[in-house]
Steps between C-alpha positions, in 0.01 A plus 500: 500500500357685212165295326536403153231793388777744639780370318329502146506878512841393500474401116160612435287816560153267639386794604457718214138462360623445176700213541319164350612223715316453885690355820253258584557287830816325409496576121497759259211492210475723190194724451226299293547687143904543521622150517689567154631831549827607614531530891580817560581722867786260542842686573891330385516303790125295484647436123814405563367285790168350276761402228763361779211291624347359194898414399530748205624850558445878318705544185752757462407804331728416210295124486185684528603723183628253294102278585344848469621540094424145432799447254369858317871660573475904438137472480312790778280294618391101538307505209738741280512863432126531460354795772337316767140525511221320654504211308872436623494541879339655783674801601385926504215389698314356237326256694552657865621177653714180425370274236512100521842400394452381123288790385713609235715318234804337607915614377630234284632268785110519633530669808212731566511873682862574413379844445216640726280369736737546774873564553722215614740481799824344380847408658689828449547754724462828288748721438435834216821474331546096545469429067725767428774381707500109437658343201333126589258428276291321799589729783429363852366828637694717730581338843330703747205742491209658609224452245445217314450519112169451340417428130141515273303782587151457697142518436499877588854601351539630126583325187895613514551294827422210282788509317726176567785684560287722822619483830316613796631462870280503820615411873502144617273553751250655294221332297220670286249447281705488176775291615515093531705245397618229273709187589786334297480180496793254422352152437673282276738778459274701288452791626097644525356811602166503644289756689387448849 
């Protein structure tokens, strides 16, 4: 039988000296400093599985579009058509690293990091072609797939992947340091987005 260190490389890369959060006996601990930043080195499958766990789940990638423009409909970006710059987000390697979650102004429905910081896993598998082929106006995502679809740009990614309407696409079992997550949560049936 496998230990429970072994299996977390399952869902997340432990062993990269970059990741923030520490195995520790029988729990895992966040670096000292990074408490509030966005875990990052964690593949589909640790997010999918965190979210299962904590009973929310990812949002779909047409969800995490609508949360991204924040009610600003044909707007570039969270905050408008403005060019992002350092004010706005954390991407082009401005800062070199994540930032705590929070660091820059919220959309208009007050989520933070829609744009930058670090892209976000969602539902979706990704397909090139998939938005020029549907007619729903919230498309489920094609059924099947090999990579799944990332949205927001990262910390070391330029200003055009921060566009809402950016998609990315990276393996399930693949992590980095500009990729991490954020849950949907349904309570009350209002739906929330928050960043993990």
């Amino acid at each position: 039988m496998q230990n429970e260190q072994d299996l977390t490389y399952l869902y997340l890369n432990i062993f990269n000296g970059c990741v923030r959060i520490r195995y520790q006996g029988k729990a895992y601990e966040v670096q000292q400093g990074f408490e509030n930043h966005p875990v990052t080195h964690v593949n589909w499958i640790g997010a999918y599985a965190f979210s299962a766990a904590v009973g929310d789940r990812l949002p779909t990638e047409a969800e995490w579009e609508r949360a991204c423009r924040g009610g600003l409909e044909g707007m570039l970006f969270p905050w408008g058509n403005e060019i992002p710059s350092r004010s706005l987000a954390n991407f082009g390697e401005n800062v070199g690293a994540t930032t705590k979650v929070g660091s820059y102004p919220p959309n208009k429905y007050g989520l933070y990091d829609m744009a930058g910081n670090v892209w976000e896993w969602t539902m979706d598998w990704y397909h090139p072609a998939y938005y020029k082929e549907v007619v729903s106006k919230d498309p489920a995502g094609p059924a099947t797939g090999v990579d799944k679809v990332i949205r927001g740009g990262g910390w070391a990614y330029p200003g055009s992947d921060l566009q809402c309407s950016r998609r990315g696409r990276k393996w399930v079992r693949l992590g980095g340091t500009n990729v991490g997550f954020r849950v949907l949560s349904v309570p009350q049936k209002t739906a929330i987005l928050r960043q993990q």
